[in-house]
C-alpha positions in Angstrom: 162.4 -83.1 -39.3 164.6 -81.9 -42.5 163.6 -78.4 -44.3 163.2 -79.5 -47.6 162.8 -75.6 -49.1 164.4 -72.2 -47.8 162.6 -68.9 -48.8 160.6 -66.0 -47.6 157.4 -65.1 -47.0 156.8 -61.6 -48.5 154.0 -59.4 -48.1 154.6 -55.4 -48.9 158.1 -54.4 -47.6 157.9 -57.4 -44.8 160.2 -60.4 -45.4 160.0 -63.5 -43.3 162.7 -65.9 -43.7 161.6 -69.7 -43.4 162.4 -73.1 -43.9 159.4 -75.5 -45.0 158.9 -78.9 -43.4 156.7 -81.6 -44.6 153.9 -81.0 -42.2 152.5 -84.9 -42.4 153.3 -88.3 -42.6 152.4 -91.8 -43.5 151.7 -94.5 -41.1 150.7 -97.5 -43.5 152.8 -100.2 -43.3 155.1 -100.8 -46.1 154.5 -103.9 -48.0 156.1 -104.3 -51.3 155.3 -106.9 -54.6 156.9 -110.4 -54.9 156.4 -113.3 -56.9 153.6 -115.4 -55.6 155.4 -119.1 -56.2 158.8 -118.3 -54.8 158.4 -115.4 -53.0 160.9 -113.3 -54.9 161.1 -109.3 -54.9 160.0 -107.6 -58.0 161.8 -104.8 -59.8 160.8 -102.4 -62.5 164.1 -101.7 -64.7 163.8 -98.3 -66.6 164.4 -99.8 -70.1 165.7 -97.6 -73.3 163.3 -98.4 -75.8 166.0 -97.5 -78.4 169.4 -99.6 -77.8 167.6 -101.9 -74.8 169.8 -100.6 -72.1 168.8 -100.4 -68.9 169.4 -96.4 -67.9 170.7 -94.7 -64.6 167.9 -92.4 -63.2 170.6 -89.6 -63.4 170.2 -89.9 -67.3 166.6 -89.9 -67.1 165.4 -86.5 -68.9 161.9 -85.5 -69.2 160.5 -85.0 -72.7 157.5 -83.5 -74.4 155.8 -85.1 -77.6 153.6 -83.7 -80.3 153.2 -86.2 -82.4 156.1 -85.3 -84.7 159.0 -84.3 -83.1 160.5 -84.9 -79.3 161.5 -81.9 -77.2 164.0 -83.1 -74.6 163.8 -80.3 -71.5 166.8 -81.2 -69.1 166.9 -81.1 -65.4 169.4 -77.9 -65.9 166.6 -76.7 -68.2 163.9 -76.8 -65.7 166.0 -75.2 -63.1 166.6 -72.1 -65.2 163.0 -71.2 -65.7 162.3 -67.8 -63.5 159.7 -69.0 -61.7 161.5 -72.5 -60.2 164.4 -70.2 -59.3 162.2 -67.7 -57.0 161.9 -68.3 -53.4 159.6 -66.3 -52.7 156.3 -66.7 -50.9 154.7 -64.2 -52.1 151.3 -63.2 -50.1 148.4 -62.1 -53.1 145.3 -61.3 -50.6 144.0 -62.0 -47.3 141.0 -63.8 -47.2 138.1 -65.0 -44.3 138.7 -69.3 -43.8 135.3 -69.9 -44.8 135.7 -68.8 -48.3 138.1 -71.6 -48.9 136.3 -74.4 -49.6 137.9 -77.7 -47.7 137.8 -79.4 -51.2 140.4 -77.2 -52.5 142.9 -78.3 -49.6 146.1 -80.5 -50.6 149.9 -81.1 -48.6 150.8 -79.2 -45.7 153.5 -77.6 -44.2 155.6 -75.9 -41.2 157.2 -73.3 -41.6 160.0 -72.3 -39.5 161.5 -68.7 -39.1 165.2 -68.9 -40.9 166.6 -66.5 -39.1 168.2 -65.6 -35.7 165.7 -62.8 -34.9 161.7 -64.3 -35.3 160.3 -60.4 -34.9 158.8 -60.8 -38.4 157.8 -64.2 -37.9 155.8 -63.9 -34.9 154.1 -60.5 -36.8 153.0 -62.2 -38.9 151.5 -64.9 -37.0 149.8 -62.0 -34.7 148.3 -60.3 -37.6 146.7 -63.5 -39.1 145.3 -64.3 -35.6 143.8 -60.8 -34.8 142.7 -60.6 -38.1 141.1 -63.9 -38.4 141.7 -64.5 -41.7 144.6 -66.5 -44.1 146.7 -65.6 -46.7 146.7 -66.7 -49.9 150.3 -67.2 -51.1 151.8 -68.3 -54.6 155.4 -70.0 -54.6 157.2 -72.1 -56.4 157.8 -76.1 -55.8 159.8 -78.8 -57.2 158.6 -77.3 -60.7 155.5 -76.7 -60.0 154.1 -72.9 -59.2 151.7 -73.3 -56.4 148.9 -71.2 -55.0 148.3 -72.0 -51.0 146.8 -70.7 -47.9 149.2 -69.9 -45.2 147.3 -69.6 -41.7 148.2 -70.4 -38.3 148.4 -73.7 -35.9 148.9 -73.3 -32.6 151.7 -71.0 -33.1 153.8 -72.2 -36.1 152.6 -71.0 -39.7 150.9 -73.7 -41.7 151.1 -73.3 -45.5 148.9 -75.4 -47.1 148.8 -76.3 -51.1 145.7 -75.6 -52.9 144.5 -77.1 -55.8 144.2 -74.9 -58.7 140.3 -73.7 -59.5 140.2 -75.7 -62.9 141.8 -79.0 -60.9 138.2 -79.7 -59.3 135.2 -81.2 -61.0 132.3 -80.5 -61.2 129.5 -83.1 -60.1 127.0 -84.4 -62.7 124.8 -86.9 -61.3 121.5 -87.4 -63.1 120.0 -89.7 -60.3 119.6 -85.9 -58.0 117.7 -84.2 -60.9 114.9 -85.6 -59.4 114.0 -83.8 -56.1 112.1 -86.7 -53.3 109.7 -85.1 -50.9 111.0 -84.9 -47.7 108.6 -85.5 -44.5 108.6 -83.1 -41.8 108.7 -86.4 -39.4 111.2 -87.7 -41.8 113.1 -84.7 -41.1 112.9 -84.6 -37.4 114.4 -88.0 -36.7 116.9 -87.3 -38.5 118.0 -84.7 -36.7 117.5 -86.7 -33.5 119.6 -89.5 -34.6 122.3 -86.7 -35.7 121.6 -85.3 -32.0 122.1 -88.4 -30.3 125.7 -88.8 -32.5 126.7 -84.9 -31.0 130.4 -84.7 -29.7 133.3 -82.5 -29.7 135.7 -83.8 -32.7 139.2 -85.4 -30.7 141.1 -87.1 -33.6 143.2 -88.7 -31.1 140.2 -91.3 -30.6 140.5 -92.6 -33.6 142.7 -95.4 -35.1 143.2 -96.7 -38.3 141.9 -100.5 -37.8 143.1 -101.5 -41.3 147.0 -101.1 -40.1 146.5 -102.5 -36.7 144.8 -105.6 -38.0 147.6 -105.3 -41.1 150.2 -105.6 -38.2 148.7 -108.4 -35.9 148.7 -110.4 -39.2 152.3 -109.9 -40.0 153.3 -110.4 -36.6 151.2 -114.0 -36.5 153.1 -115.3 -39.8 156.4 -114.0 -38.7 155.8 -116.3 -35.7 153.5 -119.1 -36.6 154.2 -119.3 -40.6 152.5 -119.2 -43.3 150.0 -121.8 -42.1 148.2 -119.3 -40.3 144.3 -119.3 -40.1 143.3 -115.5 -40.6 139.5 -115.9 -39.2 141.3 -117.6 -36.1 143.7 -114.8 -35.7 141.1 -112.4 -35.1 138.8 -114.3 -33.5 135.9 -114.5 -36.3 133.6 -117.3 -36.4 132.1 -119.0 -39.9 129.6 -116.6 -41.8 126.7 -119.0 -41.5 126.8 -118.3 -37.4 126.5 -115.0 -38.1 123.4 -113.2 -37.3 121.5 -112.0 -40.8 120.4 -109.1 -41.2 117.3 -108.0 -42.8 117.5 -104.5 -45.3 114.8 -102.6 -44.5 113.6 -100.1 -47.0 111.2 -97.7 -45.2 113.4 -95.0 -44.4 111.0 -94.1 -41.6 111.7 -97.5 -40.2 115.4 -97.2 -40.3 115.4 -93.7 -38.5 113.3 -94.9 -35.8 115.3 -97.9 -35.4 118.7 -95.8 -35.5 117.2 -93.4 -33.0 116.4 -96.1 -30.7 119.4 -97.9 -31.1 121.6 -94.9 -29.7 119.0 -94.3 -27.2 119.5 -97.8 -25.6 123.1 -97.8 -26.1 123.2 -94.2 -24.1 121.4 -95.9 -21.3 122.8 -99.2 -21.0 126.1 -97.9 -19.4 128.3 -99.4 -21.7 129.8 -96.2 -22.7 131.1 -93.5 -21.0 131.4 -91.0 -23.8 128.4 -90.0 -26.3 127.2 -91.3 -29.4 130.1 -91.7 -32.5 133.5 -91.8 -30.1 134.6 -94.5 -32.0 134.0 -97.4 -34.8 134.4 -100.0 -31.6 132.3 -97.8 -29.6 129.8 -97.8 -32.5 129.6 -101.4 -33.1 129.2 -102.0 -29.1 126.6 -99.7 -29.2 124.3 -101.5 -32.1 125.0 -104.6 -30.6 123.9 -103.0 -26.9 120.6 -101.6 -28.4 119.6 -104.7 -30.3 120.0 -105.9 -26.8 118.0 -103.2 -24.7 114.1 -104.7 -24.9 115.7 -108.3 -23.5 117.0 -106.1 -20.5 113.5 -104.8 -20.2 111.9 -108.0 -19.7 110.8 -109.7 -16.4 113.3 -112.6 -17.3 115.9 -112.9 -15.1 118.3 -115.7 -16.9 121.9 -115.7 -16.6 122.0 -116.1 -20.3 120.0 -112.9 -20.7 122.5 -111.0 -18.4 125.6 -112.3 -20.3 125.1 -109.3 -23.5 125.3 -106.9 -21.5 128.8 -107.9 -19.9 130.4 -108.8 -23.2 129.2 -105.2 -24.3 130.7 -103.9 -21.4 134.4 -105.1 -22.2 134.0 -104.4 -25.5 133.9 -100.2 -25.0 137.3 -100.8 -22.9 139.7 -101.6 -25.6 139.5 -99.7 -28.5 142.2 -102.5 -30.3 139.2 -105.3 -29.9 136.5 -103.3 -31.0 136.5 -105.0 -34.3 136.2 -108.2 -31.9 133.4 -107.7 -30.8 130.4 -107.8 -32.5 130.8 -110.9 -33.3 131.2 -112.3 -29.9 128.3 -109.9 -29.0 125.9 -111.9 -31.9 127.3 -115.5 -30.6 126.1 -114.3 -26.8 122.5 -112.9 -27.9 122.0 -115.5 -30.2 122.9 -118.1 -26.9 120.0 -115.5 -25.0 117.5 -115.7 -27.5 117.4 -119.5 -27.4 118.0 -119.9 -23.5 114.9 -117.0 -22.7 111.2 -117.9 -23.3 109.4 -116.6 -26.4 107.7 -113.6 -24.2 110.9 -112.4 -23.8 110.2 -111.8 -27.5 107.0 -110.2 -27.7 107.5 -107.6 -24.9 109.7 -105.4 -27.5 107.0 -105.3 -30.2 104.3 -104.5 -27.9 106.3 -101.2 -26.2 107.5 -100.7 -30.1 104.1 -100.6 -31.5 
């Protein structure tokens, strides 16, 4: 990583010297805009709209504009003002977490003691830890003053920018003037359904499906060309095989189906982890407890069997997850015509 400020954090006499590194990164893929026809690049040319040259960005000034006359504030300018010339992290209060509200949360940062002796440093981080409470800091940043919460992770300090008070709106939504009456049943399924979804929060699980399919595209026209069939690539079958499915309104009904569905998903053994590890493991799992009354059934088919092994595969590899549902639907649907209508009935009767 490259520092990309130098400063001090300063809080009464105490001075930490620290370099700050972008804390984050992007992982999307970088795509970029060319003309459809021939494939060409496009460029945006910074044009003077005076003498129609096209201008160096090192002769690119910033301006301000009221209407009557143009103030022209150079980057020399800029860098004179007091503020953009502190470096300084200055520490204003210490405050409990809670009282930050995640909302307010922007970029974050490492900080990394700038110095050969990390006494200071490590002070710090032992009096936010015992303390159990951040800082709230104000610095200056690429012209811009900045009030952030400096706290600890792991055991590197983590400043993180905070939006300014008057930066976040206010919501005004005249659809929730009007208060709906909640049902004490209403209210106890949905905290079974939330308890049936309970599990400790490991981001690691979790992948960005967008990017990977955005890849395995890529990859398939850099090999095959731009002849490729999309649907094919990843498998997906024509909409009008595709199960429908009805919208129900009753919320009631939808609870009670959602509870069930986890319910049959936890006992089908198609998972080994609880409800919500995954969006694969969440789309096996609706397609497992659609599933569940057929498994209950006297039939013994082959064809009725079959759901329950595609289900199986499809909580292994969190790449196919997106995979299979639709294979899942193209098995059932194969089930539901192969088994008896009996096999049918038994679920409303145990339902009811």
């Amino acid at each position: 990583m490259r520092a990309i400020w130098k400063g001090a954090v300063t809080f009464g006499l105490v001075n930490v010297p620290v370099k700050l590194y972008s804390a984050t990164e992007d992982h999307d893929v970088g795509l970029h805009q060319v003309h459809d026809t021939d494939g060409g690049r496009i460029r945006y040319q910074r044009r003077c709209e005076v003498c129609g040259k096209v201008v160096d960005f090192g002769h690119i000034a910033k301006a301000y504009d009221d209407g009557e006359r143009t103030v022209v504030l150079t980057p020399d300018d800029l860098d004179a003002l007091p503020v953009e010339r502190s470096r300084e992290i200055d520490v204003v209060e210490f405050v409990p977490r809670d009282q930050i509200d995640p909302i307010m949360y922007e970029h974050a940062y490492y900080l990394e003691p700038d110095s050969k002796s990390v006494k200071s440093y490590r002070l710090l981080v032992r009096t936010l830890e015992e303390s159990d409470r951040v800082a709230v800091v104000s610095f200056s940043l690429r012209q811009r003053t900045r009030l952030a919460a400096l706290r600890v992770r792991g055991d590197v300090l983590l400043l993180q920018v905070l939006r300014w008070d008057d930066e976040v709106r206010e919501p005004e939504f005249p659809s929730l003037d009007e208060t709906p009456r909640i049902t004490a049943k209403e209210l106890e399924m949905a905290s079974a359904l939330v308890a049936s979804f309970e599990s400790d929060f490991e981001p690691e699980k979790f992948t960005d499906e967008y990017q990977v399919q955005l890849r395995t595209l890529i990859d398939a026209k850099l090999e095959h060309g731009d002849a490729v069939d999309t649907a094919a690539t990843f498998g997906e079958e024509p909409d009008e095989e595709k199960e429908d499915v009805a919208e129900v309104i009753d919320l009631m009904e939808v609870l009670r189906r959602s509870v069930e569905r986890s319910r049959g998903s936890g006992s089908s053994g198609t998972s080994g982890t609880s409800g919500g590890d995954s969006a694969g493991d969440g789309a096996a799992k609706s397609s497992t407890s659609r599933r569940s009354p057929a498994k209950k059934t006297p039939a013994k088919t082959s064809a009725a069997k079959k759901p329950a092994s595609s289900g199986a595969s499809g909580t292994k590899d969190s790449g196919s997850a997106s995979k299979a549902p639709v294979k899942k639907t193209t098995a059932r649907a194969t089930a539901t015509k192969a088994t008896s209508g009996s096999a049918k009935k038994t679920p409303a009767k145990k339902t009811g």
